[in-house]
C-alpha positions in Angstrom: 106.7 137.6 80.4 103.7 137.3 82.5 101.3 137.8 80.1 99.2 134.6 79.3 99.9 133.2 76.4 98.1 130.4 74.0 99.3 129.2 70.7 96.3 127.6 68.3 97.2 125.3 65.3 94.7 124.8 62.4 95.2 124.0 59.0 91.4 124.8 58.8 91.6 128.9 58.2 88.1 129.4 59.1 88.2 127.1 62.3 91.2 129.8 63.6 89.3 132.8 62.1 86.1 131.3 64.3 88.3 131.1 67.6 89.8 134.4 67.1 86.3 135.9 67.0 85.1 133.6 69.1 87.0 133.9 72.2 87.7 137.8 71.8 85.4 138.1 74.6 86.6 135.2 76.8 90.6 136.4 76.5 91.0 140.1 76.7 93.8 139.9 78.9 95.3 136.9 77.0 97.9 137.0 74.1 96.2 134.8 71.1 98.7 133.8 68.2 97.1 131.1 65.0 99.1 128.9 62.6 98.1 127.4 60.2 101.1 125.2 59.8 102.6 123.0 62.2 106.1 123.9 61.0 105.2 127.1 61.6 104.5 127.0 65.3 107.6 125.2 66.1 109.4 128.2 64.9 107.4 130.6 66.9 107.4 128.2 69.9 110.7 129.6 71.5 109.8 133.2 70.5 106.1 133.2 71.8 106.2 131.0 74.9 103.1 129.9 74.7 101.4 129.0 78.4 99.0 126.4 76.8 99.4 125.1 72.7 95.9 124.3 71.2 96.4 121.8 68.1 93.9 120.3 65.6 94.7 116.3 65.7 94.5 115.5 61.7 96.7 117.9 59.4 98.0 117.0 56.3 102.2 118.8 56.8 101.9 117.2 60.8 99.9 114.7 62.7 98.8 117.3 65.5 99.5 114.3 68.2 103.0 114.6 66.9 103.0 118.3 67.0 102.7 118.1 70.6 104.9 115.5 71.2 107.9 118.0 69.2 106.2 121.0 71.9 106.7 118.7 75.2 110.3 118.2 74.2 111.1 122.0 73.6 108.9 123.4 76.4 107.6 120.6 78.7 106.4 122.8 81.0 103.4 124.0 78.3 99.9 122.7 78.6 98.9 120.7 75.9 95.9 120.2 73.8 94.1 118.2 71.1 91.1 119.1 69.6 89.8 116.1 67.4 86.9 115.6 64.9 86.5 111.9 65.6 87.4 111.0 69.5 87.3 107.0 69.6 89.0 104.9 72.7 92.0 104.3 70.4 92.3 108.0 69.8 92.1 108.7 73.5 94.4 105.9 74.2 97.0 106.8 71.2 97.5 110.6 72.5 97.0 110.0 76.3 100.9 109.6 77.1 101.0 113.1 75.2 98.2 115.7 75.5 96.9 117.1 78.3 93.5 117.4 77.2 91.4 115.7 74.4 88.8 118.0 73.0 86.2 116.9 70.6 85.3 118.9 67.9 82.9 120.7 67.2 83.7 123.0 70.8 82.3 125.1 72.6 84.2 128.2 73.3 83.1 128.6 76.6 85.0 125.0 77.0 88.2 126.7 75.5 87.7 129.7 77.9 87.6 127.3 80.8 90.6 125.8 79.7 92.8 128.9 79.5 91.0 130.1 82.7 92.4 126.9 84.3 95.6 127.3 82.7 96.5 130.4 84.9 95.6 128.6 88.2 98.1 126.4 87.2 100.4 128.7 86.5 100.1 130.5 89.9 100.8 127.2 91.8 104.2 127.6 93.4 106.5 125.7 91.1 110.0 126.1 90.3 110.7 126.2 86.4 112.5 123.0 86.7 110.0 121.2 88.8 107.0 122.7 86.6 109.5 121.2 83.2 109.7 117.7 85.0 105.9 117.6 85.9 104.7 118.3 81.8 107.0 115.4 80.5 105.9 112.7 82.5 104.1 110.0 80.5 102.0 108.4 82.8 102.1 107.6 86.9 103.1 104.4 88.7 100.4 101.6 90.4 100.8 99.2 92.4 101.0 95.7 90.5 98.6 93.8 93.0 95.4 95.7 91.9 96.2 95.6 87.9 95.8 91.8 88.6 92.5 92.4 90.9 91.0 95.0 88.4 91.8 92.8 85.0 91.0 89.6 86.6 87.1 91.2 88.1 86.7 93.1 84.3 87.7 89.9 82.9 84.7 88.3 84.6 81.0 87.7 83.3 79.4 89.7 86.3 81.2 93.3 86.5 79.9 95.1 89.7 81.1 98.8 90.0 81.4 99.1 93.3 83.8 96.1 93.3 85.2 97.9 90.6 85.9 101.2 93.0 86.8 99.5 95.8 89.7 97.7 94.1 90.7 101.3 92.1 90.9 103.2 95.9 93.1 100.3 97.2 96.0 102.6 95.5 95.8 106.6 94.9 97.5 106.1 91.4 95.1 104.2 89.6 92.5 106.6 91.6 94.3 109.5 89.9 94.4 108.2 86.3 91.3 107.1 86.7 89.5 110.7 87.6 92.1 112.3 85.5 89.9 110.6 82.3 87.0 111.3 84.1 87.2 114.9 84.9 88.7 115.9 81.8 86.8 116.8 78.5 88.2 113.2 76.6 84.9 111.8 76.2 82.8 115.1 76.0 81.9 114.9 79.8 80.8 118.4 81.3 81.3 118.9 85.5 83.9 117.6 87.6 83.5 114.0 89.6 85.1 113.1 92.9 83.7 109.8 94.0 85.3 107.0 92.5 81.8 105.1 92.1 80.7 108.0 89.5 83.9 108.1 87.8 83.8 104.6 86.6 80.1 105.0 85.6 81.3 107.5 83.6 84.0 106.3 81.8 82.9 102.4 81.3 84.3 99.3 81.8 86.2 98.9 79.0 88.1 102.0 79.0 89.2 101.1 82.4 90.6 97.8 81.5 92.2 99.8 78.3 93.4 102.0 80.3 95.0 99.1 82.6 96.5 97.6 79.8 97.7 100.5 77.8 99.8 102.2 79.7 101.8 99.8 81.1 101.8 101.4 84.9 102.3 97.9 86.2 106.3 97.6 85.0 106.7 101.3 85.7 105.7 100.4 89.1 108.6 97.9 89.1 110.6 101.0 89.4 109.8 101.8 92.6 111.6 99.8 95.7 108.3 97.0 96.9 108.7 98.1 100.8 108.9 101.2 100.0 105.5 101.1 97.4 104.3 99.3 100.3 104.4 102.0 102.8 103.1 104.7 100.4 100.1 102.5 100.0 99.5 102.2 103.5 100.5 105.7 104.6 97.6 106.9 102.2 95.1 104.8 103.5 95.6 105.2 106.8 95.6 108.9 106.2 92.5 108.6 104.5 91.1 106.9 107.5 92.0 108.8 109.8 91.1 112.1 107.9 87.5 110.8 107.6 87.1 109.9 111.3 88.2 113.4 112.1 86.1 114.9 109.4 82.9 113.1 111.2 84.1 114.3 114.7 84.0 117.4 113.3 80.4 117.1 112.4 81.0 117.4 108.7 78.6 116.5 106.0 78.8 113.2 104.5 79.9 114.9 101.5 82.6 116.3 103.0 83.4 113.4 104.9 83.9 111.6 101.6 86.2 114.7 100.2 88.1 114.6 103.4 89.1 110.8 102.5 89.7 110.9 98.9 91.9 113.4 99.7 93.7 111.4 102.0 94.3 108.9 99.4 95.5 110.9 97.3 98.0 113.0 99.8 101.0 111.6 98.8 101.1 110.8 94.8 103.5 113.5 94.5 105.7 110.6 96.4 104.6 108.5 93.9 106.6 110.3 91.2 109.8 111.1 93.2 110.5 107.3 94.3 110.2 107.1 90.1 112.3 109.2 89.3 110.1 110.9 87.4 110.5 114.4 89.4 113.5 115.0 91.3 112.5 117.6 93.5 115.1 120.7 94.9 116.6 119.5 98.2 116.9 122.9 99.2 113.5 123.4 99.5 112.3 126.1 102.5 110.7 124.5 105.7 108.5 127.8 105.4 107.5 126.9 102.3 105.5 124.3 101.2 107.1 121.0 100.6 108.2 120.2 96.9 106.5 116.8 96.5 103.5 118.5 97.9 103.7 120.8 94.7 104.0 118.3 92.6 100.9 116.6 93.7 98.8 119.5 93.8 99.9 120.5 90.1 98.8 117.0 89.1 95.2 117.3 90.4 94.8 121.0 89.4 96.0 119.6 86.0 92.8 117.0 86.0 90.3 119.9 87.0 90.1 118.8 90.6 89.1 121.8 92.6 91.0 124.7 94.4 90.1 123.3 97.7 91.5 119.8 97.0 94.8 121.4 95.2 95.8 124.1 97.8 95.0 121.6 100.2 97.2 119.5 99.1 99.8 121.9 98.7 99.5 123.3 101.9 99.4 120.1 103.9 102.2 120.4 105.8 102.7 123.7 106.3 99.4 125.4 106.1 100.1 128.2 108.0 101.5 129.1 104.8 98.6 129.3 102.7 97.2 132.3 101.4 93.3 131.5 102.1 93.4 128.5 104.6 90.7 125.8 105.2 88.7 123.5 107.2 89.2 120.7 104.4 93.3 121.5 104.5 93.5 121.4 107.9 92.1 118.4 108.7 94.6 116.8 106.1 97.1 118.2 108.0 96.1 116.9 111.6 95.4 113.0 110.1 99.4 113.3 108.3 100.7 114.8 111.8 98.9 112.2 113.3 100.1 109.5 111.2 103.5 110.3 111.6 102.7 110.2 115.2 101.4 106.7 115.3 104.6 105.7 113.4 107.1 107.5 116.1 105.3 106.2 118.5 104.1 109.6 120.4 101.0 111.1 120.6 99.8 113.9 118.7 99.5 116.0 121.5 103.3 116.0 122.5 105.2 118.9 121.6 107.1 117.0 119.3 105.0 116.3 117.0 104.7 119.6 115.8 101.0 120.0 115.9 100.3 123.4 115.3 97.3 124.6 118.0 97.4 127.9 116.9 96.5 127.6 113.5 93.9 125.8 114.4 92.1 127.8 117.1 92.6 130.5 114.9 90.1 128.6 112.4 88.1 127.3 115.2 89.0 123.6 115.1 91.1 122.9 118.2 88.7 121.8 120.4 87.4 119.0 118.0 91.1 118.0 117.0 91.5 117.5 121.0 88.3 115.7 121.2 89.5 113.3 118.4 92.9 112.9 119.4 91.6 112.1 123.5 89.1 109.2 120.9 91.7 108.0 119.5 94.6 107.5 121.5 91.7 105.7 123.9 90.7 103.6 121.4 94.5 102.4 120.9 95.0 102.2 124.2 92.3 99.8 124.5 93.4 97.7 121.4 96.7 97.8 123.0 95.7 96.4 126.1 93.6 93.5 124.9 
């Protein structure tokens, strides 16, 4: 059943009759089915296989944040949405763990079409049915304990400054990641997508960051996770990060770009993040032609939080890019600061053999020569440091 598929729930029979007419326009190659019961769409749940479940929060037969708490543990792997009247911090905070997306009524349908419309680029990432099952039941993503202390402590201070604010949040790619997933989602009615950290705490306010700190309890899921090994993710995403920036500027990229190039790095591996949990176990069968599982798994996360196709399949595709369908400048830079990383930690340079750098690929796409340039930089520049 490839048709896309979306299941609304209303007790409200003119708010369905108004999204039936409404998004006619929007959804002619969708399957639309309205209930007007909760009950009643967990019978048709099985049977209909919805791609995305739309529920209205307050009905009198079922709360609609426990109607989709009843949907993740039938069919995980459906997106999940709440559309709500009245959208408060402790509504955003009580239904979080549980819907993908907080809506506040009344909507636009132009909002709803965009939802859907991202609903099938989800849908066409590369995911195993398992992996994709895994990815909708987790309840929230590890941090590192060190900066819940920093962050509470500074918000617990008279003078808040945001940029202390976001340079304690990019210390660790998880909290960045909860953080924008807030901030590019419609939970607090916020139109356009953010990807600097600075904006995204602008947006969303201090206290909803400290709420957000305390609610979800990330610092004892983080327990879970071995403290050399959370350790090393940490500083693998940085120093990816770094590195993917310095190349970015070799490359004569715009400071914009330059800035995507090293958010991206910090966010390269959170898909590592949720296997050293447990919370995904990915298949250890997985292609070396294909793109690597954990990869997936990240990339479904930020397409999930409206992050853009460039940062998603870039993410996907970062260690085997040669694999991508449409491949690009911003992916394969990623790809040269990992290699390179890895590189530093064997030992070698980037330009041995071994280290699997693929020149091809990237004189195809015109980048060699600045790769080169950067590597000659900075292999120099730890020579030097070596030397003194």
């Amino acid at each position: 059943m490839d048709t896309p598929r979306v299941l609304f729930v209303d007790d409200d029979i003119s708010v369905l009759s108004a999204l039936r007419r409404g998004l006619r326009p929007y959804c002619r190659d969708w399957q639309l089915k309205f209930c007007q019961s909760p009950v009643e769409a967990l019978t048709v749940l099985s049977e209909f296989e919805p791609w995305v479940v739309v529920s209205d929060k307050r009905m009198p037969e079922m709360d609609g944040a426990d109607l989709l708490r009843k949907v993740c543990e039938v069919s995980p792997e459906v997106i999940r949405v709440l559309l709500s009247g009245y959208v408060s911090e402790e509504v955003i905070f009580e239904v979080a763990d549980v819907a993908h997306l907080l809506i506040p009524k009344p909507f636009e349908m132009e909002a709803l079409a965009m939802l859907l419309r991202r609903a099938i680029c989800l849908r066409s990432i590369p995911l195993t049915l398992s992996l994709r099952r895994q990815l909708g039941a987790i309840e929230s993503i590890p941090v590192l304990p060190a900066v819940y202390q920093q962050l509470v402590a500074h918000l617990n201070n008279e003078n808040v400054d945001v940029d202390e604010i976001g340079r304690i949040i990019s210390q660790d790619p998880a909290i960045m990641v909860k953080i924008f997933q807030l901030a590019n989602s419609p939970f607090l009615g916020f139109s356009g997508p953010v990807s600097d950290i600075h904006s995204a705490v602008m947006r969303l306010g201090f206290e909803i960051i400290k709420h957000l700190v305390l609610c979800h309890g990330v610092f004892r899921q983080c327990m879970a996770i071995n403290k050399a090994e959370r350790n090393r993710l940490l500083q693998r995403s940085m120093q990816v990060a770094l590195l993917s920036r310095q190349l970015s500027m070799v490359c004569g990229c715009a400071r914009a770009e330059v800035e995507k190039s090293f958010t991206l790095g910090l966010l390269h591996n959170v898909g590592a993040l949720l296997t050293c949990t447990g919370m995904i176990q990915p298949d250890s069968d997985n292609s070396d032609q294909q793109p690597q599982e954990e990869d997936v798994a990240g990339g479904y996360l930020l397409a999930l939080w409206e992050f853009g196709d460039d940062f998603v399949n870039a993410l996907i595709y970062q260690s085997i890019p040669s694999a991508a369908q449409i491949v690009t400048p911003l992916m394969c830079r990623l790809y040269v600061a990992k290699l390179a990383s890895s590189a530093m930690e064997q030992g070698i340079s980037l330009l041995d053999e071994s280290a699997g750098l693929d020149r091809s690929l990237l004189q195809s796409h015109g980048l060699l020569d600045d790769v080169l340039a950067w590597v000659n930089e900075l292999e120099n520049s730890e020579e030097k440091r070596n030397d003194s």
